[in-house]
Residue frames as a rotation matrix with the C-alpha (Angstrom) as fourth column:
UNK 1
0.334 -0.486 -0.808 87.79
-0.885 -0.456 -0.091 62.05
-0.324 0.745 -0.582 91.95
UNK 2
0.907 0.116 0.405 88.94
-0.208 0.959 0.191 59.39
-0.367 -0.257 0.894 89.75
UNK 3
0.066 -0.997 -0.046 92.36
0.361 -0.019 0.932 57.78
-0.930 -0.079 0.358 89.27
UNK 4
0.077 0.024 0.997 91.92
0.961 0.264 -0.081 59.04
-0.265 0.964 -0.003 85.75
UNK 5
0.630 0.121 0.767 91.55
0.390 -0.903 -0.178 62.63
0.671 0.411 -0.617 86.56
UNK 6
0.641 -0.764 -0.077 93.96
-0.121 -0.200 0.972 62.53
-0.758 -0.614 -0.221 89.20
UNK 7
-0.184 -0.685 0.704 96.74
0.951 0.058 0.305 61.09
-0.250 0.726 0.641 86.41
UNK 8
0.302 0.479 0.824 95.25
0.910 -0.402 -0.100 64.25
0.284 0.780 -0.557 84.72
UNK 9
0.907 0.066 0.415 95.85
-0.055 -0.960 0.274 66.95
0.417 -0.271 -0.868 87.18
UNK 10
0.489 -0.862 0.135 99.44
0.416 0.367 0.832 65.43
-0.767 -0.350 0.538 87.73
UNK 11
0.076 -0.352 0.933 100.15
0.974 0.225 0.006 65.67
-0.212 0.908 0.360 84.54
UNK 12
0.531 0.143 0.835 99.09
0.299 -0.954 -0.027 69.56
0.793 0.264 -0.549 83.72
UNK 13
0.992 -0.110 -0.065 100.74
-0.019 -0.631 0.776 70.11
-0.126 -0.768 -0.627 86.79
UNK 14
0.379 -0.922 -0.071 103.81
0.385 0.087 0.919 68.72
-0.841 -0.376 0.388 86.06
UNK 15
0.177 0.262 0.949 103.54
0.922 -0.382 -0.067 70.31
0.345 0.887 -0.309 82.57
UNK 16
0.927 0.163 0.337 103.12
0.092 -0.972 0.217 73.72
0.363 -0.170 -0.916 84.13
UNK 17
0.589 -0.807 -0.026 106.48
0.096 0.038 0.995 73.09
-0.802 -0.589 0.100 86.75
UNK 18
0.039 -0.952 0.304 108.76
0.457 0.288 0.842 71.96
-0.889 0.107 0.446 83.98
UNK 19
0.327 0.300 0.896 107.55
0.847 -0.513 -0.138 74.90
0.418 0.804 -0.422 81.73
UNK 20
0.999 0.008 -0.042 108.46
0.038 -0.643 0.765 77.18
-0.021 -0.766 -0.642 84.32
UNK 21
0.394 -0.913 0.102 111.64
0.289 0.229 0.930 75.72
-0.872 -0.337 0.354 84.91
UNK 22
0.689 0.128 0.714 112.56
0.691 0.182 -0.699 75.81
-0.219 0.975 0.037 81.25
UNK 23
0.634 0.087 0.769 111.91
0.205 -0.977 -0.058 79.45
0.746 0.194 -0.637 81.07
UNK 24
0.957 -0.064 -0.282 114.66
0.182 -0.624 0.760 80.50
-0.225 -0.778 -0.586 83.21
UNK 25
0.511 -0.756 0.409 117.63
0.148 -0.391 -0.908 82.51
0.847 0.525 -0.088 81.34
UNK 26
-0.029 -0.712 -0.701 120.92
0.981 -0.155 0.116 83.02
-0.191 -0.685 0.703 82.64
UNK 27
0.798 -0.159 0.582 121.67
-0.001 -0.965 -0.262 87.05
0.603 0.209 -0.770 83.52
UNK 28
0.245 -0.743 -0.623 124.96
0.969 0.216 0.123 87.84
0.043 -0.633 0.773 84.39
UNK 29
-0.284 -0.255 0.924 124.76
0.372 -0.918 -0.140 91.50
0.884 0.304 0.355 83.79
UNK 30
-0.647 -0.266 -0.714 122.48
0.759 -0.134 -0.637 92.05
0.074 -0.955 0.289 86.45
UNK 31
0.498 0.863 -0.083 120.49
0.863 -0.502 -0.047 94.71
-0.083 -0.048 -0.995 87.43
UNK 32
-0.796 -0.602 0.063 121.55
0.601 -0.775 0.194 98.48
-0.068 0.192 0.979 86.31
UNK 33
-0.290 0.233 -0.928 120.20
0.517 -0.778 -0.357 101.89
-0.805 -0.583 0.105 85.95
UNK 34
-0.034 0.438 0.898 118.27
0.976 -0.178 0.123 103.35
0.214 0.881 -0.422 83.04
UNK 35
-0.550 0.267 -0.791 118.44
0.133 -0.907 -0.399 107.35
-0.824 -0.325 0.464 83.02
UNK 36
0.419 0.835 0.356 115.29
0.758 -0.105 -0.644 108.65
-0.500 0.540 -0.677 80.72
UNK 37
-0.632 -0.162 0.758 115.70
0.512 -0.821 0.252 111.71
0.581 0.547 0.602 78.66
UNK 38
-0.462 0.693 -0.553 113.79
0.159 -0.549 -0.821 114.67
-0.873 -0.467 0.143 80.37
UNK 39
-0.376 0.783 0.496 110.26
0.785 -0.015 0.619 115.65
0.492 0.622 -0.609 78.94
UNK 40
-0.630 0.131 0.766 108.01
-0.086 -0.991 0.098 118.28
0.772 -0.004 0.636 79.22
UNK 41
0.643 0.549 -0.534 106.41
0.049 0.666 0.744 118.69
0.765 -0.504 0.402 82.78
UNK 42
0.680 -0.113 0.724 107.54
-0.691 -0.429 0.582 118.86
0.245 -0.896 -0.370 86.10
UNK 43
0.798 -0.250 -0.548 110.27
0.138 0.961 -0.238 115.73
0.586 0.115 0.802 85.78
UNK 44
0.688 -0.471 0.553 112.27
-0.647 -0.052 0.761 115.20
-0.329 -0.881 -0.340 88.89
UNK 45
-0.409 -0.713 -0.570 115.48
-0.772 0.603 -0.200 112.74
0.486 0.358 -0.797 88.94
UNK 46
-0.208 0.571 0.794 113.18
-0.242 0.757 -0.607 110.11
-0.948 -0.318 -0.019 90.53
UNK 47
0.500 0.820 0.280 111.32
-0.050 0.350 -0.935 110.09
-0.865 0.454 0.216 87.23
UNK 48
0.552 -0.563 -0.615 114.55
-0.695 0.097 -0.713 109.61
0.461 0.821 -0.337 84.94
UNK 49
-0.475 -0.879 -0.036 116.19
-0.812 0.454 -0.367 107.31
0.339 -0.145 -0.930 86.78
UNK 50
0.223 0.895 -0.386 115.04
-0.888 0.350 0.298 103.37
0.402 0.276 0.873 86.87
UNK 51
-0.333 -0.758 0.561 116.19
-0.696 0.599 0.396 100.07
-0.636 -0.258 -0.727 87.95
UNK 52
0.668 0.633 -0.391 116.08
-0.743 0.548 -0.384 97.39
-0.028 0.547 0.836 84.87
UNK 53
0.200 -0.182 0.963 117.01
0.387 0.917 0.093 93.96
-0.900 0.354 0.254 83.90
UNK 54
-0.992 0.036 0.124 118.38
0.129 0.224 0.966 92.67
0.007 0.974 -0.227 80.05
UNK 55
-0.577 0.662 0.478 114.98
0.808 0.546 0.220 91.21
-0.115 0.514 -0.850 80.00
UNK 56
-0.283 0.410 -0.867 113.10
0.306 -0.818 -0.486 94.85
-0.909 -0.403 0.106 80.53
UNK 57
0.349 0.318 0.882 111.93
0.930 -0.233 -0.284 96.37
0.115 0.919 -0.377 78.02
UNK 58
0.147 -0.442 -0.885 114.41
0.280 -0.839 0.466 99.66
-0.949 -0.317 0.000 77.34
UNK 59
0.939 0.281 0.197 113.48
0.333 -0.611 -0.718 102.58
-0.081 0.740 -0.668 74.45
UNK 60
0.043 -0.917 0.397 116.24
0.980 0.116 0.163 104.03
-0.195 0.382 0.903 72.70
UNK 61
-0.580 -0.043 0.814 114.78
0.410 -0.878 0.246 107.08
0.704 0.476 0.527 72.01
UNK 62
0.907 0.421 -0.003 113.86
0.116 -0.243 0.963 107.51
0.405 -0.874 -0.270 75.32
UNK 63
0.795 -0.385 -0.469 116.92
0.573 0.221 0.790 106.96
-0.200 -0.896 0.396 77.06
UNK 64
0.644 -0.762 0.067 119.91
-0.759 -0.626 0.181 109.20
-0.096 -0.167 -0.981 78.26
UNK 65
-0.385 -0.921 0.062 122.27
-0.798 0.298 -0.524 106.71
0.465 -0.251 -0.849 79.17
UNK 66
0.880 0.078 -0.469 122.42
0.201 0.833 0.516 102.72
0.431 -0.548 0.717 81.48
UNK 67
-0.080 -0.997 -0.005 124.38
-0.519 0.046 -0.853 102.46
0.851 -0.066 -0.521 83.97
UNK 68
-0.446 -0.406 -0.798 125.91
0.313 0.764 -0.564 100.23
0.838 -0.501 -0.214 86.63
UNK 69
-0.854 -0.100 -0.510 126.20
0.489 -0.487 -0.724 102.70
-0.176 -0.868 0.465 89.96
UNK 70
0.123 0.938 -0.323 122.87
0.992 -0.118 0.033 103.94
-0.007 -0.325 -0.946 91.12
UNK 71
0.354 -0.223 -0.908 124.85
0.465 -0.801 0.378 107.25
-0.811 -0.556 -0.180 92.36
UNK 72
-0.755 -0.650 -0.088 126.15
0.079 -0.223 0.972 107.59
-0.651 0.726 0.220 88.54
UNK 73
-0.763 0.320 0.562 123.26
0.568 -0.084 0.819 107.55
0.309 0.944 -0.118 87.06
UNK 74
0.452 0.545 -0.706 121.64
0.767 -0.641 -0.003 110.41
-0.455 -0.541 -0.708 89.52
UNK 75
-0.100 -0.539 -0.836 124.16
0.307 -0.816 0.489 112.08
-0.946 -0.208 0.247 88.70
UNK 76
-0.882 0.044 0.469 123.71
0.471 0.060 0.880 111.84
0.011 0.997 -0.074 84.53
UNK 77
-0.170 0.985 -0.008 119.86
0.942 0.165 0.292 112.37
0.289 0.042 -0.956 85.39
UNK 78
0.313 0.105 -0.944 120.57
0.493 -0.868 0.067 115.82
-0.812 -0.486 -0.324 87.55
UNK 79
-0.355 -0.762 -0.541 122.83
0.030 -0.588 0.809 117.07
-0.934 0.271 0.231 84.60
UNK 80
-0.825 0.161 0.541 120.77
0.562 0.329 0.759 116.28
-0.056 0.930 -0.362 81.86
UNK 81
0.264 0.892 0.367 117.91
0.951 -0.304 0.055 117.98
0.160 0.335 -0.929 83.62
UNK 82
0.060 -0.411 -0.909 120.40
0.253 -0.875 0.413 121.40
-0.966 -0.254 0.051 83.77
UNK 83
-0.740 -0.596 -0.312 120.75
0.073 -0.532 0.844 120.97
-0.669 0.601 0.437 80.40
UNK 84
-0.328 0.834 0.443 117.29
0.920 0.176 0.349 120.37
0.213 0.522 -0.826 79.62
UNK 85
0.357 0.811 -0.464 116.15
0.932 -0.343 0.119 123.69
-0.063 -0.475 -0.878 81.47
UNK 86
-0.417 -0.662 -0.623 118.76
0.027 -0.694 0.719 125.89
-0.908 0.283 0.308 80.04
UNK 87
-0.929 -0.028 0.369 117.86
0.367 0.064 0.928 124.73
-0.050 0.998 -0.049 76.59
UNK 88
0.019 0.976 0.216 114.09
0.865 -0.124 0.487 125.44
0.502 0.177 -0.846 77.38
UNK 89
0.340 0.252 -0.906 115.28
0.560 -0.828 -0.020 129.28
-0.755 -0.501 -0.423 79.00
UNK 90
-0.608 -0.673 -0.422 117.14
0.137 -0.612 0.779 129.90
-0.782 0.415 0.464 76.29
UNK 91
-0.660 0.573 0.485 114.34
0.746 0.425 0.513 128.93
0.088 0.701 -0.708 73.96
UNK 92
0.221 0.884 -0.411 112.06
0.974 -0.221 0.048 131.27
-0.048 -0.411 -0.910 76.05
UNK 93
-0.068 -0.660 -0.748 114.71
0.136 -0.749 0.648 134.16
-0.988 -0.058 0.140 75.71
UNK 94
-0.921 -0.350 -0.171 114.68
0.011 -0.462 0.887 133.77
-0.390 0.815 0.429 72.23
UNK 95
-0.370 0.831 0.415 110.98
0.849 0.121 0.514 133.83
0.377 0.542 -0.751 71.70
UNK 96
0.416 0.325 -0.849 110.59
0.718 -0.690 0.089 137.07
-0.557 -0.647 -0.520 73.79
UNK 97
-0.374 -0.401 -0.836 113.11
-0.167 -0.858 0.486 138.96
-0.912 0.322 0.254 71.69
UNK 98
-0.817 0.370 0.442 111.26
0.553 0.722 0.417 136.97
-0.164 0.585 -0.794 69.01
UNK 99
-0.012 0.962 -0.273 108.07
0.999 0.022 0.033 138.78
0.037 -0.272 -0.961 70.18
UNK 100
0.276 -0.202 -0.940 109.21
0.169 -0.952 0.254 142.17
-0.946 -0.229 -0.229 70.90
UNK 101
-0.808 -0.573 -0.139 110.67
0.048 -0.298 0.953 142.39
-0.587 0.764 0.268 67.23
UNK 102
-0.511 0.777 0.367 107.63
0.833 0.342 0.436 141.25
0.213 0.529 -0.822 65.83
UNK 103
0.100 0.522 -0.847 105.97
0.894 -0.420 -0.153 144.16
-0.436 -0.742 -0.509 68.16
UNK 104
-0.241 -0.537 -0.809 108.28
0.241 -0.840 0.486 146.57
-0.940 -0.077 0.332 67.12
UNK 105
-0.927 0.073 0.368 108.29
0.363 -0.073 0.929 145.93
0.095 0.995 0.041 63.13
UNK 106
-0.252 0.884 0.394 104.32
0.947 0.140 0.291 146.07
0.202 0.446 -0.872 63.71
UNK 107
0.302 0.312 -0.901 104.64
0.786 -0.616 0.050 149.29
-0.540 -0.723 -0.431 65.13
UNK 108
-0.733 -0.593 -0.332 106.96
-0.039 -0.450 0.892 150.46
-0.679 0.667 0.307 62.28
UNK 109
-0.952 -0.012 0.305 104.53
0.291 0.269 0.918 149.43
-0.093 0.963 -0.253 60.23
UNK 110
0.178 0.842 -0.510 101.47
0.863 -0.382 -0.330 150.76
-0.472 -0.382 -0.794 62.07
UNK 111
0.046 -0.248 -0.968 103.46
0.242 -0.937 0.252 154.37
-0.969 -0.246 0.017 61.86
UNK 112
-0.942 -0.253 -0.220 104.13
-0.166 -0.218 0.962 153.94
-0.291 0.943 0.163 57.82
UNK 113
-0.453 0.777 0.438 100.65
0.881 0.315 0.353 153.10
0.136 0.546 -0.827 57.23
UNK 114
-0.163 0.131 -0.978 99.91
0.759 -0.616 -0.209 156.56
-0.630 -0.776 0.001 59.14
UNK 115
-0.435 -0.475 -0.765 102.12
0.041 -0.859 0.510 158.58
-0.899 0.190 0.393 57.23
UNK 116
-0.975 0.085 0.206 100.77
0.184 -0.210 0.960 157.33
0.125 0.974 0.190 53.79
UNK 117
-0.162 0.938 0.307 97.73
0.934 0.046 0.353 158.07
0.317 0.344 -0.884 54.71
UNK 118
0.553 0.403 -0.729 97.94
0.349 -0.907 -0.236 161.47
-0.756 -0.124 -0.642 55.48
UNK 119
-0.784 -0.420 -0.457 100.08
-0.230 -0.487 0.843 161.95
-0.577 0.766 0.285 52.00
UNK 120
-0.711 0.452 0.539 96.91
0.701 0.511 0.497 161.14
-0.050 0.731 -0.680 50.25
C-alpha cells in the first residue's frame, strides 16, 4: 500500500468518526411508552404498548396516548381494549336487531304481496 493511499484511508476514516460524532443529539426526555389504538384482529396489550425515543417515529392517528410508567401505559392499553370490544358488541347487537327487522318487514311484506294476490 502506498503512503498515498494510506493518507487516504485515514482520512475517510476520520471523516466517517467525526460524522458520527456530530450526529449525536441530546435526549433528555428519555425513553417512554407509546399505547397504539386497538385495530381489528386479535390485538393483545403486548401489541399496543411500545417502548420509543423523541427520535422514533410516532403516528398520531395511531396512537392512544405516551407515557412515562410502563405499568401506566398497560394500564391505558387494557382499558382502551374494553372499550374497543364493547364498542364492537354493541355494534354487533345493533346489526342483529338490524337484521331481524329487516327479516321481519320482509316477511310483512312477503304476507301483503300474498294477500293482493289473492284479491285479484
Amino acid at each position: 500500500m502506498k503512503l498515498h493511499q494510506l493518507r487516504q484511508l485515514i482520512k475517510e476514516e476520520l471523516e466517517t468518526v467525526m460524522q458520527e460524532e456530530a450526529y449525536n443529539p441530546a435526549d433528555e426526555v428519555g425513553r417512554f411508552y407509546v399505547v397504539k389504538k386497538p385495530t381489528k384482529g386479535k390485538m393483545t396489550k403486548e401489541d399496543m404498548v411500545y417502548e420509543a425515543t423523541v427520535f422514533d417515529e410516532i403516528k398520531m392517528d395511531e396512537t392512544r396516548g405516551v407515557y412515562k410508567n410502563k405499568s401506566e401505559a398497560n394500564r391505558h392499553a387494557t382499558e382502551a381494549l374494553k372499550e374497543y370490544e364493547m364498542q364492537l358488541k354493541e355494534m354487533e347487537e345493533a346489526m342483529n336487531e338490524f337484521r331481524e327487522a329487516k327479516k321481519g318487514i320482509d316477511e310483512k311484506k312477503k304476507a301483503a304481496k300474498e294477500k293482493i294476490q289473492r284479491l285479484k
